[in-house]
C-alpha positions as CSV (number, residue, x, y, z in Angstrom):
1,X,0.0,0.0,0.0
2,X,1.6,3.6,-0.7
3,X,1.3,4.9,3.0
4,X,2.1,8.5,0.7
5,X,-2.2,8.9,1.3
6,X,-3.3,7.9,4.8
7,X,-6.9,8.1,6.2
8,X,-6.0,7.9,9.7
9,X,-8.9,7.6,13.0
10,X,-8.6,9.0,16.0
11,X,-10.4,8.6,19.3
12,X,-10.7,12.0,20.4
13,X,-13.0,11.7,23.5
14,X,-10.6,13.0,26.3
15,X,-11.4,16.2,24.6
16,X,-13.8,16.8,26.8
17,X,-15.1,20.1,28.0
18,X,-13.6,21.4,31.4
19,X,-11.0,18.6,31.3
20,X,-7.1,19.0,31.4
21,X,-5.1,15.6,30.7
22,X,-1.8,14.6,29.9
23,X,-3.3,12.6,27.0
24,X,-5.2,16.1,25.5
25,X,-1.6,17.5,25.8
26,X,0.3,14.8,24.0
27,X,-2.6,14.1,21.5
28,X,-3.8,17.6,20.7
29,X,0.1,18.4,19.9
30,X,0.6,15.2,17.4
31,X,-2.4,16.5,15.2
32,X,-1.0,19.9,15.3
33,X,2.6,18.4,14.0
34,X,1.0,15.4,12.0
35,X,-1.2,18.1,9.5
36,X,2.2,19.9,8.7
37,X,4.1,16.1,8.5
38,X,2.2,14.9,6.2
39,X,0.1,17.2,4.2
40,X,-1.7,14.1,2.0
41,X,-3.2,12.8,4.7
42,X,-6.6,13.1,6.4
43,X,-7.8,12.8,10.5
44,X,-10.9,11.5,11.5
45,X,-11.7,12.5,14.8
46,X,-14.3,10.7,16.8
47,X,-15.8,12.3,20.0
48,X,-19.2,12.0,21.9
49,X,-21.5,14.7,23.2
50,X,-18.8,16.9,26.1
51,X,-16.3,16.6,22.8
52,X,-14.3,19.5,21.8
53,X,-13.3,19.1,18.5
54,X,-10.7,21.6,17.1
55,X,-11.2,24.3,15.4
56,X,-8.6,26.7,13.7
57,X,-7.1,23.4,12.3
58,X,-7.0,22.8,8.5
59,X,-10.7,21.2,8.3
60,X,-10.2,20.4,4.7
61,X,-8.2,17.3,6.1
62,X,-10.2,16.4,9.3
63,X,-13.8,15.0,9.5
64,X,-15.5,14.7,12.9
65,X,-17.9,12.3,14.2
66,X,-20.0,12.6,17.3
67,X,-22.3,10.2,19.0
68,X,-24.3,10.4,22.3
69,X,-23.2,9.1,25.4
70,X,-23.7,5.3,24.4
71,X,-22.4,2.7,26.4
72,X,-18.4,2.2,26.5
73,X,-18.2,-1.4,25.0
74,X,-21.1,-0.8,22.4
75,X,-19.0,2.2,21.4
76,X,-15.5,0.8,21.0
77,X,-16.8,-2.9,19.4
78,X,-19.5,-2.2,17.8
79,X,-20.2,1.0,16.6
80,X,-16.3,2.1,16.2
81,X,-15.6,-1.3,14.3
82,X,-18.4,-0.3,12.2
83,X,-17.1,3.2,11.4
84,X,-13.6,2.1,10.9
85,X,-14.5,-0.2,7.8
86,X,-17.2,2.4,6.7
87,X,-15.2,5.5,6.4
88,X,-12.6,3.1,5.0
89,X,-9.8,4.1,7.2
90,X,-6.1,3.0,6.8
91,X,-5.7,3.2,10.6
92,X,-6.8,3.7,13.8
93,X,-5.3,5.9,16.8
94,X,-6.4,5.6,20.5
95,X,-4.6,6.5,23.4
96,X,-6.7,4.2,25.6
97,X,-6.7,0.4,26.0
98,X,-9.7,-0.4,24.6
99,X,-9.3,-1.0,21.1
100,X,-12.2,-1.8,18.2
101,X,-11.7,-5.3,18.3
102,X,-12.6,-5.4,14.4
103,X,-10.6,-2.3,12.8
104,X,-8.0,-2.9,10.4
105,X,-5.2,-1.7,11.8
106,X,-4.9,0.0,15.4
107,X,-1.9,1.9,16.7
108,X,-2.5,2.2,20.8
109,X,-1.1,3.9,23.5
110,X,-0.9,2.1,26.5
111,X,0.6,5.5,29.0
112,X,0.5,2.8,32.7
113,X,-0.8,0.0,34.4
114,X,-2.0,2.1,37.5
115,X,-5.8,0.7,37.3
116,X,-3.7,-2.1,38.2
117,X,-0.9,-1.4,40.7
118,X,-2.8,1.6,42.5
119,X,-5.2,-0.2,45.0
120,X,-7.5,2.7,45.6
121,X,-7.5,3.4,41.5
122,X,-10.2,1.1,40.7
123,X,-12.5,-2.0,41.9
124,X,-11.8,-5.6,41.2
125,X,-14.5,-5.9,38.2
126,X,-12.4,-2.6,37.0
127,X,-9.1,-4.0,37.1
128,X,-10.5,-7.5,35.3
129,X,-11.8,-5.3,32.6
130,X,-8.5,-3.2,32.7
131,X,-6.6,-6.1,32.6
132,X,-8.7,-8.2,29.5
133,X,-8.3,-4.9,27.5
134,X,-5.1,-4.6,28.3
135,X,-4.7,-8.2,26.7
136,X,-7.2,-7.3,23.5
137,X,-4.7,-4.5,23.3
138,X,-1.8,-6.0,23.1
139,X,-3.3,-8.9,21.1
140,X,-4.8,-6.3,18.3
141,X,-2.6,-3.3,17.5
142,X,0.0,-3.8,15.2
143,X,2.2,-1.3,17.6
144,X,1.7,-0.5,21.1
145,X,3.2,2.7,22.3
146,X,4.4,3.7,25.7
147,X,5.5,6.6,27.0
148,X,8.2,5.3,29.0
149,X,10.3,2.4,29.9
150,X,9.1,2.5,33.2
151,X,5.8,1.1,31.7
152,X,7.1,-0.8,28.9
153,X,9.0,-2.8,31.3
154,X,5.7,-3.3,33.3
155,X,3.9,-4.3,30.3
156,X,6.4,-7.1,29.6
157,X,5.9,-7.9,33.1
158,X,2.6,-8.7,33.7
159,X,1.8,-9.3,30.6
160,X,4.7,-10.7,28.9
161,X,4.0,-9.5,25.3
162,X,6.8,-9.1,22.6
163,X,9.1,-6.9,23.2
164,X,9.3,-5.8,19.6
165,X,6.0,-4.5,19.0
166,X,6.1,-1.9,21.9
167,X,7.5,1.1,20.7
168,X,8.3,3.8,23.9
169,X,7.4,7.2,22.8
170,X,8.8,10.1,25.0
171,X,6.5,12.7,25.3
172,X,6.7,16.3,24.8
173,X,4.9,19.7,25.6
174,X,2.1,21.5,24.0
175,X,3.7,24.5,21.4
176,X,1.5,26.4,22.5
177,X,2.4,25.9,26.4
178,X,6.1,26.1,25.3
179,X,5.3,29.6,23.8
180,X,3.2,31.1,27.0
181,X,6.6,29.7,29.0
182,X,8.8,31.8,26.9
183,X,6.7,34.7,27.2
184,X,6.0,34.8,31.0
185,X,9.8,34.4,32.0
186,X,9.9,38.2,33.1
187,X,6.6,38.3,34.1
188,X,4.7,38.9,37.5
189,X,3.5,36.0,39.3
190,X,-0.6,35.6,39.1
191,X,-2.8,37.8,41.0
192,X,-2.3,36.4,44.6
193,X,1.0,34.9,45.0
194,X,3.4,36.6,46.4
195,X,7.2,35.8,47.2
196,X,8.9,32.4,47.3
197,X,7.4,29.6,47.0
198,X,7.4,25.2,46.4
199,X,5.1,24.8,43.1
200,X,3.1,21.5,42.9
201,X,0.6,20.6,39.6
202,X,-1.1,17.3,39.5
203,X,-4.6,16.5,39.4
204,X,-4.7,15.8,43.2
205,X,-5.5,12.3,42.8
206,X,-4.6,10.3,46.0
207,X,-1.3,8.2,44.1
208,X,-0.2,11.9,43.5
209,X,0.5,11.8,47.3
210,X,0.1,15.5,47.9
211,X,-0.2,14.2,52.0
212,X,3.4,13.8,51.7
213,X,4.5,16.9,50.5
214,X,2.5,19.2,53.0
215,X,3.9,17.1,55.5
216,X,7.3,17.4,54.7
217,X,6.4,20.8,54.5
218,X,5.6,21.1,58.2
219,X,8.6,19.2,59.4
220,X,10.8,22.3,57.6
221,X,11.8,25.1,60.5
222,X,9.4,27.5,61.2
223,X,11.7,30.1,59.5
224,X,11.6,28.2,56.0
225,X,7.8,27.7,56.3
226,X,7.9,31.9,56.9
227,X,10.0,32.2,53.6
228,X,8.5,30.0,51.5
229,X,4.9,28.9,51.1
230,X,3.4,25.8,48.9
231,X,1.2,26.5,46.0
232,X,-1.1,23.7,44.6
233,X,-2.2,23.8,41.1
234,X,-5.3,21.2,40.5
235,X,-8.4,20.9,41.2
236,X,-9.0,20.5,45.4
237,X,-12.0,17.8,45.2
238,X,-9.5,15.3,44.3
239,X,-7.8,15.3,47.3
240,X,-8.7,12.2,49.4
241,X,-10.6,13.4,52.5
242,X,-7.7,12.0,54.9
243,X,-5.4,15.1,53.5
244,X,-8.3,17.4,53.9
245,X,-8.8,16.5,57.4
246,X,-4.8,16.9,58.3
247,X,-4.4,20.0,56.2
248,X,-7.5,21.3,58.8
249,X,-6.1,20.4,61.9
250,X,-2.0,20.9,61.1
251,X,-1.6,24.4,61.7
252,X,-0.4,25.4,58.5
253,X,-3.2,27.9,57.2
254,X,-2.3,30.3,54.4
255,X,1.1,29.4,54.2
256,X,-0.6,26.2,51.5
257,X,-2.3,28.2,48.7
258,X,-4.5,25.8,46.6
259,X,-5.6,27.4,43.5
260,X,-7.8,25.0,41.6
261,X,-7.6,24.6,37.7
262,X,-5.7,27.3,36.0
263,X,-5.1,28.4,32.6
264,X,-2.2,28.1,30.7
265,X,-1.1,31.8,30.8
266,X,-1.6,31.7,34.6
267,X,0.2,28.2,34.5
268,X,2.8,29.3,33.0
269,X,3.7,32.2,35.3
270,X,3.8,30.3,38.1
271,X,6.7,28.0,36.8
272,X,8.7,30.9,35.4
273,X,8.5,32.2,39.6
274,X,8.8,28.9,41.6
275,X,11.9,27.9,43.5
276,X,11.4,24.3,43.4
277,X,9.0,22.0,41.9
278,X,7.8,18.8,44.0
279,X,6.5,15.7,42.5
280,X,5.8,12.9,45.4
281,X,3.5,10.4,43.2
282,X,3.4,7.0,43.6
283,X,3.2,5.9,40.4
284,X,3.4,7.7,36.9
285,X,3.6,6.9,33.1
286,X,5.3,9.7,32.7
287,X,4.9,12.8,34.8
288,X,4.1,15.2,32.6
289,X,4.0,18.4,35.4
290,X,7.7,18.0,36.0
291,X,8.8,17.9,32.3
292,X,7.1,21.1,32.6
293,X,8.6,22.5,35.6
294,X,11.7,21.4,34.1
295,X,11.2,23.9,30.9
296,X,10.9,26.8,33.2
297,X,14.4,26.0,34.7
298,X,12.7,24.7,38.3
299,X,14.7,22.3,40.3
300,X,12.7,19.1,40.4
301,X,12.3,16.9,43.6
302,X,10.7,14.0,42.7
303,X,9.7,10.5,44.4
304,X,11.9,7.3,43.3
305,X,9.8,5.5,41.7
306,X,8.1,4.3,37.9
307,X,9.3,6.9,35.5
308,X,9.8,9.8,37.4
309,X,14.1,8.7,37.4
310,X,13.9,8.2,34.1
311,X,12.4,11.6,33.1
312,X,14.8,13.4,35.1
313,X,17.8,11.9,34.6
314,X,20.5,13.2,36.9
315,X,18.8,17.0,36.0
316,X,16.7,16.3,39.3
317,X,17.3,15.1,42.6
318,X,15.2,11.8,44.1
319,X,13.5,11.5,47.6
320,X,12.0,7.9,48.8
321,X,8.9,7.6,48.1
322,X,6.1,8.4,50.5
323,X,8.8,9.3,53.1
324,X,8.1,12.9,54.2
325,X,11.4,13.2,56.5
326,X,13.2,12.3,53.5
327,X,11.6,14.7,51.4
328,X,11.9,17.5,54.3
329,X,15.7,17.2,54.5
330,X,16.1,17.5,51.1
331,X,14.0,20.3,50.2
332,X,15.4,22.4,53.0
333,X,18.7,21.7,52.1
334,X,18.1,22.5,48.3
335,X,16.0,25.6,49.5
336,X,18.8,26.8,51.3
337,X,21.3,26.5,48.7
338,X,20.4,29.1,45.9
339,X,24.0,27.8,43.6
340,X,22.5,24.2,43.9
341,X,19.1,25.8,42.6
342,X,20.9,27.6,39.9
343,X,23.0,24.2,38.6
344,X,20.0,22.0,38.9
345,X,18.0,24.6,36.9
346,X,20.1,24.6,34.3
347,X,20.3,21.0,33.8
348,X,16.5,20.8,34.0
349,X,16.4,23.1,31.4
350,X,18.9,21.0,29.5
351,X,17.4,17.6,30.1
352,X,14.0,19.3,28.7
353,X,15.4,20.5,25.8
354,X,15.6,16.7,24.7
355,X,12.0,16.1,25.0
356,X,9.8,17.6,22.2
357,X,6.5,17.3,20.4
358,X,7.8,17.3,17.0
359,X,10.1,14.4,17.9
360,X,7.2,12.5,19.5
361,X,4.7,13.3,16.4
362,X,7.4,11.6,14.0
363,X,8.0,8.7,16.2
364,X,4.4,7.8,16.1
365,X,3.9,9.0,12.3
366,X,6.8,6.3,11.5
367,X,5.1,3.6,13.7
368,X,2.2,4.2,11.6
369,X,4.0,4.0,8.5
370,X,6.0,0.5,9.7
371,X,2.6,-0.9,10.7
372,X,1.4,0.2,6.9
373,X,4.3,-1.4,5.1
């Protein structure tokens, strides 16, 4: 087949209204890249009701399908195996692992097992189900793509699929996030942050282990917790209720600023002003948040564990995971030591500087065009 003219599917869903994901980031940004990449092909973009589809794209060379809110499997066997062979696609993108079990050929991202390692991240019939699609996954797509070894090697794992048909995929940021970055580097912080301050963005989910960090951040001397305070990006109602309850009782008041969702330009600002940037999860696929911090030049403290060593290389330094002395000791020692800041900075900035978009998009385009040949 000449893979010169593609019609390539996408499962757009995540583009949900009011939602911020790592997988909008990644996916949103291989569109953008893939329309300039490859100019003969088309995108079909399939989305339900809450879908956002884009809109200042080329539309000549993406079509859009929306459905109501139908029931998960009927949507990704039935009526997505249907559409597939209908609109005559070439191939089919989805960065979940739930693949139409009767498309020609499917490209899928599998980004981590944490239905399965995280015991609060799902119930038992919800890691079965996780756990057959991950099968049907790996069974179906003609290339599996991860975003890391981390999960790759936990693929092979628990899984014990062929090593040659997952392809890991670094990730990279948004352009347009990279842009805003540039931009507010000699800006002011947002309206209501003031002075120094430890810079956390997650969603708040409880493996993001937020808990640890504020109480690390208590066991610092008073006269740190008076220089610096701790500002949490992502949206509070995550936070398990435990947290809530300690953050009410431990004393710490308005020294912890949590300022919901924010938008990029806002985002952006507050990287270009934090001193350090703390990541305590549990378990990541990536860890998309500190590649960001990492962009602005923020030293990165991040747990041990899954990909987070692998992203930052020896740009960032490690505390144990879930151990909030350990953290404690080492953010007061890097928060007292502005040269240490400066170094680690720069080789954050460095070590970012090797994780791109463009490089990602081409990556996937030329799994696409292996799985064609």
């Amino acid at each position: 087949m000449d893979t010169g003219v593609l019609n390539v599917g996408i499962d757009w869903r995540e583009f949900a209204k009011g939602r911020h994901t790592g997988i909008q980031s990644y996916l949103g940004a291989f569109l953008s890249h893939a329309l300039v990449e490859r100019p003969r092909w088309t995108f079909h973009l399939y989305g339900d009701r809450d879908t956002v589809f884009p809109g200042a794209e080329d539309r000549s060379r993406i079509r859009t399908t929306t459905m109501g809110r139908w029931p998960g499997v009927w949507w990704d066997q039935a009526y997505l195996s249907w559409s597939c062979r209908h609109e005559r696609l070439d191939v089919f993108l989805t960065p979940y692992v739930k693949v139409p079990a009767l498309a020609p050929v499917v490209i899928a991202w599998i980004n981590d097992l944490s239905p399965l390692f995280l015991p609060d991240a799902a119930g038992r019939l919800e890691k079965l189900y996780y756990r057959a699609m991950c099968r049907l996954t790996l069974a179906k797509a003609r290339k599996v793509i991860t975003i890391s070894e981390s999960t790759k090697r936990d693929i092979l794992r628990v899984f014990g699929s062929s090593a040659d048909r997952i392809e890991t995929v670094y990730l990279g940021l948004r352009p347009s996030l990279v842009k805003l970055m540039e931009r507010k580097r000699n800006s002011r912080p947002p309206s209501g942050v003031r002075g120094e301050y430890i810079l956390h963005v997650s969603n708040l989910r409880s493996h993001k282990d937020v808990g640890t960090l504020l109480r690390a951040y208590r066991l610092l001397p008073e006269g740190v917790r008076k220089r610096f305070e701790v500002v949490v990006v992502g949206r509070k109602e995550n936070l398990p209720e435990d947290v809530l309850q300690w953050m009410r009782g431990s004393g710490l008041g308005s020294r912890v600023r949590f300022l919901g969702e924010v938008e990029d330009a806002d985002l952006a600002a507050l990287y270009a002003h934090a001193t350090v940037f703390v990541f305590p999860s549990r378990y990541e696929g990536f860890g998309l948040p500190v590649l960001e911090a990492m962009h602005a030049g923020i030293p990165a403290l991040v747990s041990n564990v899954s990909s987070l060593p692998e992203l930052v290389g020896d740009a960032g330094l490690l505390f144990n995971v879930g151990d909030e002395a350990d953290l404690a000791l080492k953010l007061e020692s890097l928060l007292a030591d502005a040269g240490l800041q400066a170094r680690l900075g720069a080789r954050c900035r460095r070590r970012a500087a090797t994780f791109n978009s463009l490089a990602m998009t081409r990556r996937v385009l030329g799994c696409i065009e292996e799985s064609m040949a």
